[in-house]
C-alpha atoms as an extended CHARMM CRD file, in Angstrom:
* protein
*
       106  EXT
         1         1  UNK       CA             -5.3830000000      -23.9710000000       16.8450000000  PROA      1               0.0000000000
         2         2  UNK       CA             -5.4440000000      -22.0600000000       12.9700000000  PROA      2               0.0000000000
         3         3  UNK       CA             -2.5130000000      -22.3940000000       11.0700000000  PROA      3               0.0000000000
         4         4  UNK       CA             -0.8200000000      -18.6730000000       10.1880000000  PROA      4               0.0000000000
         5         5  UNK       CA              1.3040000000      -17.8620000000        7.9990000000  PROA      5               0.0000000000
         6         6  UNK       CA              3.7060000000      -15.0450000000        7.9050000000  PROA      6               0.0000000000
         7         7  UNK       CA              3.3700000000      -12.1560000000        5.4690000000  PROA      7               0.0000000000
         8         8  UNK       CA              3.6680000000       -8.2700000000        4.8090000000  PROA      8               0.0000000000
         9         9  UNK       CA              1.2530000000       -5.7640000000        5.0480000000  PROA      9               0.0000000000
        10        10  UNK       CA              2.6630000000       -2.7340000000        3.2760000000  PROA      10              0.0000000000
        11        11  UNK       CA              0.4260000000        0.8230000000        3.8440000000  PROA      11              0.0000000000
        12        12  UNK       CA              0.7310000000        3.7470000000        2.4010000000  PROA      12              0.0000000000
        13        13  UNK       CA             -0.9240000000        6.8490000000        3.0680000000  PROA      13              0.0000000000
        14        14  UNK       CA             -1.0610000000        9.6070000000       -0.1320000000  PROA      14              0.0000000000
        15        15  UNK       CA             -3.1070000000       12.0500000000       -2.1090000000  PROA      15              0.0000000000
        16        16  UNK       CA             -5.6510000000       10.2120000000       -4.2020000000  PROA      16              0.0000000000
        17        17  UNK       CA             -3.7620000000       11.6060000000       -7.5800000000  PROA      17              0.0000000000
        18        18  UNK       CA             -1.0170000000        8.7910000000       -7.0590000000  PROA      18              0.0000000000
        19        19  UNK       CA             -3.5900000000        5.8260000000       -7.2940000000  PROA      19              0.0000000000
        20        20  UNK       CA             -3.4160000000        4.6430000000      -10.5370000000  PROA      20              0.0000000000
        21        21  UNK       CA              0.0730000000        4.8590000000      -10.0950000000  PROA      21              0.0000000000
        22        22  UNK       CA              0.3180000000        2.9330000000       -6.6460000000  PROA      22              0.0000000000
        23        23  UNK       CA             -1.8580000000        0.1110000000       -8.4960000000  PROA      23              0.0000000000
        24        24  UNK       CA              0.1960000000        0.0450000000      -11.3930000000  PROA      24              0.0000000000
        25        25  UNK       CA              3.3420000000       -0.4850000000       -9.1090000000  PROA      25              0.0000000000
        26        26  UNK       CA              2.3550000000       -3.3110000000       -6.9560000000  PROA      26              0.0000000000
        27        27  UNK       CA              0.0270000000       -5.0430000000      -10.5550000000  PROA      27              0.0000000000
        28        28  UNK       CA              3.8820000000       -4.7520000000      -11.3030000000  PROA      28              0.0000000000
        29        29  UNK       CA              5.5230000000       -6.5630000000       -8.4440000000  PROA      29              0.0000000000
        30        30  UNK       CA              3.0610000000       -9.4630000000       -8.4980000000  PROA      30              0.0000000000
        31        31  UNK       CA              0.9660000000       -8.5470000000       -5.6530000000  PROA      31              0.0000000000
        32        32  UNK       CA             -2.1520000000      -10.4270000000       -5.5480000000  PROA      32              0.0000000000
        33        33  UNK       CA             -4.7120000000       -7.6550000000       -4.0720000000  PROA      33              0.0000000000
        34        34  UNK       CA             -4.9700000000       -4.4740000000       -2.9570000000  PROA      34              0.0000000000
        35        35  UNK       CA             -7.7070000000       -2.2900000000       -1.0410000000  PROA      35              0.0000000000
        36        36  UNK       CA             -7.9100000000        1.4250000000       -0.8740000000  PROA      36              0.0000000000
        37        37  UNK       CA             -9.8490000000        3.4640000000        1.4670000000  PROA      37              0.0000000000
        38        38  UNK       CA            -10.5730000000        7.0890000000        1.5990000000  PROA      38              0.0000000000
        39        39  UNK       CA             -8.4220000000        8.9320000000        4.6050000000  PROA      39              0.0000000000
        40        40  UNK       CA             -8.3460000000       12.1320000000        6.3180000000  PROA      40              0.0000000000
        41        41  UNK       CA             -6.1440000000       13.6130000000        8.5710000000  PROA      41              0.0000000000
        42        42  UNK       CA             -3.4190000000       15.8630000000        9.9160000000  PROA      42              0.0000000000
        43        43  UNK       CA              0.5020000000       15.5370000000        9.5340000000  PROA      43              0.0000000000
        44        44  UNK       CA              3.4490000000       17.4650000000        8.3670000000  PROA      44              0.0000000000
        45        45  UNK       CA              1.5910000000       17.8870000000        5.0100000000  PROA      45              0.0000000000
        46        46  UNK       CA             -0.5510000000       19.8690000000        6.6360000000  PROA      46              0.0000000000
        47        47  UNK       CA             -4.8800000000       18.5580000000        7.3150000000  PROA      47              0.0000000000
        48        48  UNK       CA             -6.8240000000       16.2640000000        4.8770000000  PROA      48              0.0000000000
        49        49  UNK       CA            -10.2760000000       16.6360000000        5.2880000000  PROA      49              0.0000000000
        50        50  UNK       CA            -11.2920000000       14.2430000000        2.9970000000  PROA      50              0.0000000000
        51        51  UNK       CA            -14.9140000000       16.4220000000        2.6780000000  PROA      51              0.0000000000
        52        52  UNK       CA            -13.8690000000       17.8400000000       -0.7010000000  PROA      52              0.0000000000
        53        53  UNK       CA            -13.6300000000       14.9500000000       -4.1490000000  PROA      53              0.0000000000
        54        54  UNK       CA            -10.5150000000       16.5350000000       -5.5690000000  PROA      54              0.0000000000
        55        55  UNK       CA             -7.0420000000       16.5730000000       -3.0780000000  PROA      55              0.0000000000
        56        56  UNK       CA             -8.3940000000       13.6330000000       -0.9740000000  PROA      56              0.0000000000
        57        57  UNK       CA             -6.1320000000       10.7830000000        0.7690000000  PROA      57              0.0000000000
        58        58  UNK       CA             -6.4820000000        7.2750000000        0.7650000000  PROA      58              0.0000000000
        59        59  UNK       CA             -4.8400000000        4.6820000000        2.4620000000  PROA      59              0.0000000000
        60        60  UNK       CA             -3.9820000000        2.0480000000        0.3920000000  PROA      60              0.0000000000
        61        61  UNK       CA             -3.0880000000       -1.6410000000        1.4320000000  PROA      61              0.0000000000
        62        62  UNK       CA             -1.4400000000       -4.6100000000        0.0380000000  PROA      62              0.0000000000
        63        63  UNK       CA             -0.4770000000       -7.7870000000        1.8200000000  PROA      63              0.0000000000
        64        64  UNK       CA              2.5250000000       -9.7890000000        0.1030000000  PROA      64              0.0000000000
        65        65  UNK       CA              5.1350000000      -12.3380000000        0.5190000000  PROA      65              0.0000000000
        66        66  UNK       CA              7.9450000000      -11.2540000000        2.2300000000  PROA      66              0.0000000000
        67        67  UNK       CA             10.4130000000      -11.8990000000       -0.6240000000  PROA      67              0.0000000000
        68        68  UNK       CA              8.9660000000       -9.4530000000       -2.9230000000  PROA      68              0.0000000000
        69        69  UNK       CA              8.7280000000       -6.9090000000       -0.3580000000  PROA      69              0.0000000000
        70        70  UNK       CA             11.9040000000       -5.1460000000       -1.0460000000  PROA      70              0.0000000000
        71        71  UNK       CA             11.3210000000       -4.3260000000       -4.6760000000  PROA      71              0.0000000000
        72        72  UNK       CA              8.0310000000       -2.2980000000       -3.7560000000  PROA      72              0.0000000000
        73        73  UNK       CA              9.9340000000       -0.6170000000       -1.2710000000  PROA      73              0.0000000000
        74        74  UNK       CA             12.4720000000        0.3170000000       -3.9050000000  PROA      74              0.0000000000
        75        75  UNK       CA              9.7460000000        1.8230000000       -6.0570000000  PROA      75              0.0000000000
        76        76  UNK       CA              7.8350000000        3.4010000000       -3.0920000000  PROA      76              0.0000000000
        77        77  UNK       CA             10.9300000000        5.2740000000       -2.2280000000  PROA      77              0.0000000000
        78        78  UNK       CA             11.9380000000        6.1460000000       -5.4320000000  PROA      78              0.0000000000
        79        79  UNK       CA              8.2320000000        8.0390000000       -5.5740000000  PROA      79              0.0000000000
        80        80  UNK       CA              9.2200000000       10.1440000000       -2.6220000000  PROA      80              0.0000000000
        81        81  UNK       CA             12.7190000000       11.1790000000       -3.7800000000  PROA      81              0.0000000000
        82        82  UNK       CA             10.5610000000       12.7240000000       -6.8870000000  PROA      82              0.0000000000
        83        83  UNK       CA              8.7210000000       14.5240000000       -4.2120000000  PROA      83              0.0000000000
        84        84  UNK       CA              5.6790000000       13.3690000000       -3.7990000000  PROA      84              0.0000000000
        85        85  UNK       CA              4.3390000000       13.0660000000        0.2160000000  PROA      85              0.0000000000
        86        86  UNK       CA              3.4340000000        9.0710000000        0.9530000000  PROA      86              0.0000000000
        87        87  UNK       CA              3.6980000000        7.7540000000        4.3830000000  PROA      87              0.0000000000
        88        88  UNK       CA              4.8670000000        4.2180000000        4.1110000000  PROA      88              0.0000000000
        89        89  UNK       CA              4.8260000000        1.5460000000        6.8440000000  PROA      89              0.0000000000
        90        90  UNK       CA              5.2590000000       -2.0120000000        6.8960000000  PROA      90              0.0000000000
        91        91  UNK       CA              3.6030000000       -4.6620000000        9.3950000000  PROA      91              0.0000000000
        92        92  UNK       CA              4.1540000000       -8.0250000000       10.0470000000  PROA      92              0.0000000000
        93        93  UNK       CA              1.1760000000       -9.4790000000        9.7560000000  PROA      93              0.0000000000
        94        94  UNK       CA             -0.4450000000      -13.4080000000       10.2020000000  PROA      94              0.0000000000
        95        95  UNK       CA             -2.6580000000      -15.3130000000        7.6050000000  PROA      95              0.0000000000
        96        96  UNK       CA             -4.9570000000      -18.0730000000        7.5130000000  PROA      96              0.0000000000
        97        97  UNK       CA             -4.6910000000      -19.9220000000        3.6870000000  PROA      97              0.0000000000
        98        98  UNK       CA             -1.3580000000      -18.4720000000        2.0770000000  PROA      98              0.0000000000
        99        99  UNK       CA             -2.0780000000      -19.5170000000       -1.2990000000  PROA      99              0.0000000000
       100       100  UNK       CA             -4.5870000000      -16.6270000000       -1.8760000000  PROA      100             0.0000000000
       101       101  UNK       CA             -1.1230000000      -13.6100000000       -1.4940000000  PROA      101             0.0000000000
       102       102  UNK       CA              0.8600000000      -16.0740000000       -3.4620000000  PROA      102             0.0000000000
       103       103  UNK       CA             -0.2920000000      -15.3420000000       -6.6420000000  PROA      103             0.0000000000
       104       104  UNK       CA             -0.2280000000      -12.1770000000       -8.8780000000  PROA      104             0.0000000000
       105       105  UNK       CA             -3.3440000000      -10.7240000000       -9.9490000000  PROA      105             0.0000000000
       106       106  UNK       CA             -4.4420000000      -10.9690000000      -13.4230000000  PROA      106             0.0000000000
């Protein structure tokens, strides 16, 4: 049997225009990766068709330890009370080797 190990996987869903800023934030709250993909879709925002380069979403992940969860969360939200339209959801999710979400990126 693998040994997991329990951690969060925090996804957000946004306009490609709030990248830099989403990286900056969790480079911030010593998260140790990230990965973005492109996304497309429909919601209350309206449809993302992700066929044109400019107004595209992406979906962007980070997996973390659960005690620096809340202080992402705190900036995430503070993103949407400026108005800007990010779906947020967190998972709990299972890892093999913790180490490698224990450490902040350089």
């Amino acid at each position: 049997m693998h040994r997991l190990f329990p951690e969060k996987l925090v996804t957000v869903i946004t306009s490609d225009v709030l990248e830099d800023h989403l990286v900056a934030r969790v480079r911030n709250r010593g998260a140790s990766g990230y990965t973005i993909v492109r996304a497309r879709g429909a919601g209350s925002s309206g449809e993302q068709s992700g066929m044109l380069d400019i107004d595209t979403n992406i979906k962007f992940h980070v997996i973390m330890p659960p005690e620096r969860l809340s202080a992402l969360l705190d900036d995430l939200e503070q993103l949407i009370n400026k108005g800007y339209h990010l779906t947020v959801f967190v998972s709990e999710v299972s890892v093999l080797g913790p180490d490698k979400y224990s450490e902040a990126m350089e």
